[in-house]
C-alpha positions as CSV (number, residue, x, y, z in Angstrom):
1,X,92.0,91.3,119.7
2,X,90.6,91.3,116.3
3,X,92.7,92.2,113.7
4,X,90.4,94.4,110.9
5,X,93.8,94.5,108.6
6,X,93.1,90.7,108.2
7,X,89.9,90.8,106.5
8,X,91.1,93.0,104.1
9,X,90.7,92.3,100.1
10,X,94.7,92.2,98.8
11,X,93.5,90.6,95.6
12,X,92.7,94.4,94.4
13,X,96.3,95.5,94.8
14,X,97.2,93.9,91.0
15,X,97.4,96.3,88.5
16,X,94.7,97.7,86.2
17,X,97.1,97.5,83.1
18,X,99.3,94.6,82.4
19,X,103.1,96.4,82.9
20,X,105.7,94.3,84.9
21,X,107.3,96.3,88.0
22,X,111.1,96.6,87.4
23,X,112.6,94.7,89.8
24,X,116.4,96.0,91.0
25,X,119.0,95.1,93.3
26,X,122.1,96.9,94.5
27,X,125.2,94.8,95.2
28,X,126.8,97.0,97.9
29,X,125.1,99.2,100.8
30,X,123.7,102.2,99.7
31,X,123.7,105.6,101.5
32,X,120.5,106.6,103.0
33,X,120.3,109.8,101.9
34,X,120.9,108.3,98.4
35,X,118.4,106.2,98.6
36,X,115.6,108.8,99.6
37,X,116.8,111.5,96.5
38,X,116.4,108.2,94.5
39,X,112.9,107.2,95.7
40,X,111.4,110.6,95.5
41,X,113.0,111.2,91.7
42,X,111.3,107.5,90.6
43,X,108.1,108.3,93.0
44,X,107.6,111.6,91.2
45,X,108.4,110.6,87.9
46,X,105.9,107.7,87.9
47,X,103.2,110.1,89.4
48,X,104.0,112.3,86.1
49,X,103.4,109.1,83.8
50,X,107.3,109.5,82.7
51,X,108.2,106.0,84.6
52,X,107.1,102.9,85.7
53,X,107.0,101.5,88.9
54,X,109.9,100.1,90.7
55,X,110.9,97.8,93.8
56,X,114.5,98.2,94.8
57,X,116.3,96.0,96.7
58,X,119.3,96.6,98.8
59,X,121.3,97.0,102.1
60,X,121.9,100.4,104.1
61,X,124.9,100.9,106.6
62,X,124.4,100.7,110.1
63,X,122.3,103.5,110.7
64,X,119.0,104.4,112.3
65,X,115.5,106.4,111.3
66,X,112.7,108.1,112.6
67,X,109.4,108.7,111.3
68,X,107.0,111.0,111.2
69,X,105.8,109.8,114.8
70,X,109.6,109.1,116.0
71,X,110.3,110.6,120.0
72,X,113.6,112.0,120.9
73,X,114.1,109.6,123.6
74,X,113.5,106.5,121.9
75,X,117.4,106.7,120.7
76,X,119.7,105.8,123.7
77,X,122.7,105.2,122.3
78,X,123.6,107.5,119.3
79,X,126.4,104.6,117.9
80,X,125.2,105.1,114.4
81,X,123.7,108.1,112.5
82,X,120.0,109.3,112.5
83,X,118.2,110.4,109.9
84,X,114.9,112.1,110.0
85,X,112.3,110.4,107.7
86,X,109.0,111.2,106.1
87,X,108.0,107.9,106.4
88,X,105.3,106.4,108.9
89,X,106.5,104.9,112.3
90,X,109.1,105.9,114.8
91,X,112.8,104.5,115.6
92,X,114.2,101.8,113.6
93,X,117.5,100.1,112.5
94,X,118.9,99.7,108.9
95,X,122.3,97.6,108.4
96,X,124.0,94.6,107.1
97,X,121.7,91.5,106.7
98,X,119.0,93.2,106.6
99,X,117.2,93.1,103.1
100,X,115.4,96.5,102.7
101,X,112.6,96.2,99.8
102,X,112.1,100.2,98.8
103,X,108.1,99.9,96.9
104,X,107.3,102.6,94.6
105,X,103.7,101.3,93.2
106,X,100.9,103.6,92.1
107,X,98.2,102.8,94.5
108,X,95.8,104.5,91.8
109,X,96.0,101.7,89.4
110,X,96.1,99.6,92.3
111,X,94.2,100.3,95.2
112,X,94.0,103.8,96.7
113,X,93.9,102.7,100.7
114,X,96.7,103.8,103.1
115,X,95.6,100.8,105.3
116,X,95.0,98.1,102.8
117,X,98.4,99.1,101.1
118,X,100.0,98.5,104.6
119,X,98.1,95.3,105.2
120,X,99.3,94.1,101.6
121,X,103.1,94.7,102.8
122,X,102.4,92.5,105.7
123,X,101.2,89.8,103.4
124,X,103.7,90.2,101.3
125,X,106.4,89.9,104.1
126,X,104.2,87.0,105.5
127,X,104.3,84.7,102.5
128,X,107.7,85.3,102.0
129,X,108.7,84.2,105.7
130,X,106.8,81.2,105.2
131,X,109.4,80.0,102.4
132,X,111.3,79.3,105.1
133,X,108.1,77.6,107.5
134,X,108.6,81.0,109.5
135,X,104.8,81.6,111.0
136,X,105.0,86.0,110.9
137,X,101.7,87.7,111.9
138,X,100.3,90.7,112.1
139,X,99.0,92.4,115.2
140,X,96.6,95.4,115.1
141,X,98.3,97.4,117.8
142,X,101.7,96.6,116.3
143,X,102.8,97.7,113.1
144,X,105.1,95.2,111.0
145,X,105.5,91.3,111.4
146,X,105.9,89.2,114.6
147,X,107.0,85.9,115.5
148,X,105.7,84.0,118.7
149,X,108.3,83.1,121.3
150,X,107.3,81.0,124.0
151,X,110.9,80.1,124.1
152,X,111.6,82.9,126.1
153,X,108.5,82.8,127.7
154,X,104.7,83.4,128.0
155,X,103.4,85.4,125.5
156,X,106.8,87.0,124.1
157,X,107.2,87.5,120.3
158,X,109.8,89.1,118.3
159,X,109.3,91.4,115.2
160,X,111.3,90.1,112.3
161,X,109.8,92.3,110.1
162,X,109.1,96.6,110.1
163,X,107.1,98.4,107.7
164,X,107.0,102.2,107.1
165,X,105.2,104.0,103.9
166,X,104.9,107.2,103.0
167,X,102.6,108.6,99.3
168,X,102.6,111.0,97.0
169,X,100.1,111.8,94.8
170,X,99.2,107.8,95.8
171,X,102.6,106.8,94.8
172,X,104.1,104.8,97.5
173,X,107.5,104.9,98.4
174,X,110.1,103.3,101.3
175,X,108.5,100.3,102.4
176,X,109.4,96.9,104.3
177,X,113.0,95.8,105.9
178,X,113.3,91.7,106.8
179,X,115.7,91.1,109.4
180,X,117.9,88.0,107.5
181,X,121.3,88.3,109.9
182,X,121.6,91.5,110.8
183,X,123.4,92.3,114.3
184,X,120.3,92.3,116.6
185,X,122.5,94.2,119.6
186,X,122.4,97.6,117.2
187,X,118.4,97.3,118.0
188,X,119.5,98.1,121.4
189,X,120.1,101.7,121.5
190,X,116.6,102.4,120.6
191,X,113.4,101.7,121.3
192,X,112.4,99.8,118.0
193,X,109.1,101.3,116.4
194,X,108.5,103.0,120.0
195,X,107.7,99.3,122.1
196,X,109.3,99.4,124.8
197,X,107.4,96.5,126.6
198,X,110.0,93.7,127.6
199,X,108.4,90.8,126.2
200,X,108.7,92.5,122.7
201,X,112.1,92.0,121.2
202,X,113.5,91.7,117.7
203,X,115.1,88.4,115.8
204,X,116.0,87.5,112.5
205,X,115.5,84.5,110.1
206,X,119.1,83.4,111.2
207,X,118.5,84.3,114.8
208,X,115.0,81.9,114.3
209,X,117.8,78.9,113.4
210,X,117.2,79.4,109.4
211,X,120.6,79.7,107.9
212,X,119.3,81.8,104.8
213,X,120.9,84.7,102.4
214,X,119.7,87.7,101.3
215,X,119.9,85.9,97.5
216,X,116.8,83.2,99.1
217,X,115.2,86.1,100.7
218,X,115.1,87.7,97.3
219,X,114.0,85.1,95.5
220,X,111.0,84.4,98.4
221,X,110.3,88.2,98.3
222,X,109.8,88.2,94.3
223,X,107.6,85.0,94.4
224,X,105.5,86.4,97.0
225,X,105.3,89.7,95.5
226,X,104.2,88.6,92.1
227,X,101.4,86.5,94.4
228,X,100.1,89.5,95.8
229,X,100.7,92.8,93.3
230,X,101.2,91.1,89.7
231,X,104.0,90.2,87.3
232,X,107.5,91.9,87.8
233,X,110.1,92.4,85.2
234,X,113.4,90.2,85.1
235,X,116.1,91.1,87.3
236,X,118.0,94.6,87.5
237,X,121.4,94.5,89.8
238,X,123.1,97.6,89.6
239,X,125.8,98.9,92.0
240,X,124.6,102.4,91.7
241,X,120.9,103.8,92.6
């Protein structure tokens, strides 16, 4: 199948004006619903011209969300909370050893393309997987990033990797969560993303045999950023939003 999100330009995603993106990380698990007032506050205020833009780093509780295109029955075990998102997708997981990478750029210095934005998230989850010589690729009928597994058998792969955006006033906010040790069974109550097909499952970097922390992920994820969207600004760690 050909992949169109491949031939995309991502070099046009830097910046018209020279500002470094604040970069932040919390230190402990923030609260979901914290984390979206957050987003939207930074998301508005940088459509307004009061702010600059911002990547946030940081760990959620266990619990799960649904998109805009989420389905009722993709959660089969309700072991964790659910919370209704604005984002793109459907069903996912947020917990512990997962590093979630919130993105609130404004796409109209950038690029002002829903899809090219989303095929620059892939890259950027792409060349920071292969930091740790982890092949992710993208798949046109399968938002996110996959891993082959012949391992478990003819044409199986495993998403590592989800993705799910959501603009205003072409300010982006969520973004991308990298599976680093999470607890893949909590993936198991719902359908993840809505693919339910059995030779689809879900791993992690650890899971892949790469015994990596979030700190490395960081540091791959800021590299690989800077690659793709332009300078950030030092380090932020804060243990509040």
């Amino acid at each position: 199948m050909v992949n169109f999100r491949q031939n995309l330009d991502l070099t046009t995603f830097r910046a018209s004006s020279p500002e470094s993106v604040e970069w932040r990380v919390s230190d402990r698990p923030v609260d979901y619903l914290e984390a979206v007032a957050a987003m939207e506050a930074r998301a508005a205020a940088i459509a307004a011209g009061e702010a600059g833009e911002l990547i946030w780093l940081l760990e959620h509780p266990p619990l799960y969300t649904s998109g805009t295109s989420g389905k009722t029955g993709d959660l089969l075990d309700p072991r964790f909370p659910l919370f209704a998102s604005g984002r793109g997708g459907q069903l996912t997981y947020h917990g512990p050893g997962q590093r979630v990478a919130y993105a609130m750029l404004d796409l109209k210095r950038r690029q002002p393309d829903v899809r090219a934005y989303v095929a620059a998230l892939e890259e950027w989850i792409i060349r920071t997987l292969a930091a740790f010589n982890v092949r992710g690729e993208r798949r046109e009928d399968r938002v996110g990033v996959w891993v082959r597994r012949p391992d478990k058998g003819a044409g199986n792969e495993d998403k590592i990797a989800a993705i799910g955006v959501r603009l205003k006033r072409w300010v982006s906010f969520h973004g991308i969560a990298i599976n680093v040790e999470p607890d893949l069974s909590h993936f198991s109550a719902i359908v993840p993303c809505g693919v339910a097909d059995p030779r689809y499952g879900v791993t992690s970097l650890v899971d892949l045999g790469h015994p990596v922390g979030l700190t490395d992920v960081d540091i791959a994820l800021r590299g690989a950023f800077e690659e793709i969207f332009g300078p950030a600004a030092a380090n932020q760690t804060t243990a509040v939003a």
